[in-house]
C-alpha positions as CSV (number, residue, x, y, z in Angstrom):
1,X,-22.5,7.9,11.0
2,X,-23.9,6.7,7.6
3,X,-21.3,6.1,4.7
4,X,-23.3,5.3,0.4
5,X,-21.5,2.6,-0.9
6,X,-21.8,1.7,-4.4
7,X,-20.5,-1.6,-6.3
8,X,-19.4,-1.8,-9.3
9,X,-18.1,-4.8,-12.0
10,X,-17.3,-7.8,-10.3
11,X,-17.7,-6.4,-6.3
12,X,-21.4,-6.1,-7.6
13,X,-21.6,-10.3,-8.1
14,X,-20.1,-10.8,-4.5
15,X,-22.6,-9.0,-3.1
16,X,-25.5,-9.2,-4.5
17,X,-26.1,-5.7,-4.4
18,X,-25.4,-2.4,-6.2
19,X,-25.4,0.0,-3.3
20,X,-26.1,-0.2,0.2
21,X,-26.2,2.4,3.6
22,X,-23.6,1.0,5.9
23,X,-23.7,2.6,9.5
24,X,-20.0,2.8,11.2
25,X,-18.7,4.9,14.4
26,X,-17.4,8.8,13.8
27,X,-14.4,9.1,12.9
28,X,-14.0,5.4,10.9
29,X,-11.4,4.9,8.5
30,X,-11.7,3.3,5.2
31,X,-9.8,0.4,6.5
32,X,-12.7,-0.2,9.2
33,X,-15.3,0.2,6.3
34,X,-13.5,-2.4,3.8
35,X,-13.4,-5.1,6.7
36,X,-16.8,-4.7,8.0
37,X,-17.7,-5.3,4.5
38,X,-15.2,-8.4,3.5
39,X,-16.6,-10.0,6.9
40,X,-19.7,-9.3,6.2
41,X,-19.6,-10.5,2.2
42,X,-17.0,-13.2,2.5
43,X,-14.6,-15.0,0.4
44,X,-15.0,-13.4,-2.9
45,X,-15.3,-9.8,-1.5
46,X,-11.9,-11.3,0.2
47,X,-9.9,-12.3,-2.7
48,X,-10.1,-7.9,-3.3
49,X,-9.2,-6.6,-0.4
50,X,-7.3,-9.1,2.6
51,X,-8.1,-7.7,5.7
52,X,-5.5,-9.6,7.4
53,X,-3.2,-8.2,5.1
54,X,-5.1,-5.0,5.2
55,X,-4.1,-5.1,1.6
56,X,-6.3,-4.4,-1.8
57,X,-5.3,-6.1,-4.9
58,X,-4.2,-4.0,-7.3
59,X,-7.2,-4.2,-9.7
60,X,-9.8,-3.1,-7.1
61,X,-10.3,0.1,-6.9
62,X,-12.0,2.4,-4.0
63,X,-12.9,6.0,-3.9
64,X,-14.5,8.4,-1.3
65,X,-16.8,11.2,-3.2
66,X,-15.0,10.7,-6.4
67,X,-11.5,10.9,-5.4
68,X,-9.4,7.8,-5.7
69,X,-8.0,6.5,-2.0
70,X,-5.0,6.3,-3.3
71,X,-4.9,10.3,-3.8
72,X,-5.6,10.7,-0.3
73,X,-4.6,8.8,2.7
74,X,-5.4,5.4,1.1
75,X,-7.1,2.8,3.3
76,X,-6.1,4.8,6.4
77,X,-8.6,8.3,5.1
78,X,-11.1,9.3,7.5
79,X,-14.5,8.9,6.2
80,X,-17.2,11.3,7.0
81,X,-21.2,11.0,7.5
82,X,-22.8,11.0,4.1
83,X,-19.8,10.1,2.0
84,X,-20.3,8.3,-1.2
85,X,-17.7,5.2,-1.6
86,X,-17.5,3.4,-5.0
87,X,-15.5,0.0,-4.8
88,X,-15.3,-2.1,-7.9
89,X,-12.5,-4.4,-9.4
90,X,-11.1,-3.7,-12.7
91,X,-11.4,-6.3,-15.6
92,X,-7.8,-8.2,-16.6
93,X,-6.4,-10.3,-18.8
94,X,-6.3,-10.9,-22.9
């Protein structure tokens, strides 16, 4: 299946692009999606989301077809073919 993710912000920078088709198996989760992208992106992409950790840092945000992960099952939502994903990090500090 084919997942439409878009980068936003800062996750733009690390990867050099603003959207890209990413191919997965059926049935993947968003967990599977977020660390075939940190492995394939790096570091940087890293520092958002710790796939050892399977953890996202609080500023970085993720949503499936305009619904915030955290609204559904979170990393562990099953994504479907043609789903639109936005990731981006949120700007901190003062």
């Amino acid at each position: 299946m084919k997942v439409n993710v878009h980068y936003i912000s800062l996750v733009k920078s690390y990867t050099n692009k603003s959207r890209e088709e990413i191919t997965l198996n059926e049935g993947a989760s968003m967990e599977q999606l977020l660390n075939q992208i940190a492995n394939s992106y790096g570091k940087q992409f890293k520092e958002e989301y710790d796939p050892e950790k399977k953890e996202m840092k609080s500023t970085f945000v993720a949503m499936i077809n305009g619904v915030l992960i955290d609204q559904l099952k979170g990393t562990s939502t099953t994504l479907k073919n043609g789903d639109n994903i936005i990731l981006m990090a949120l700007m901190t500090g003062g």
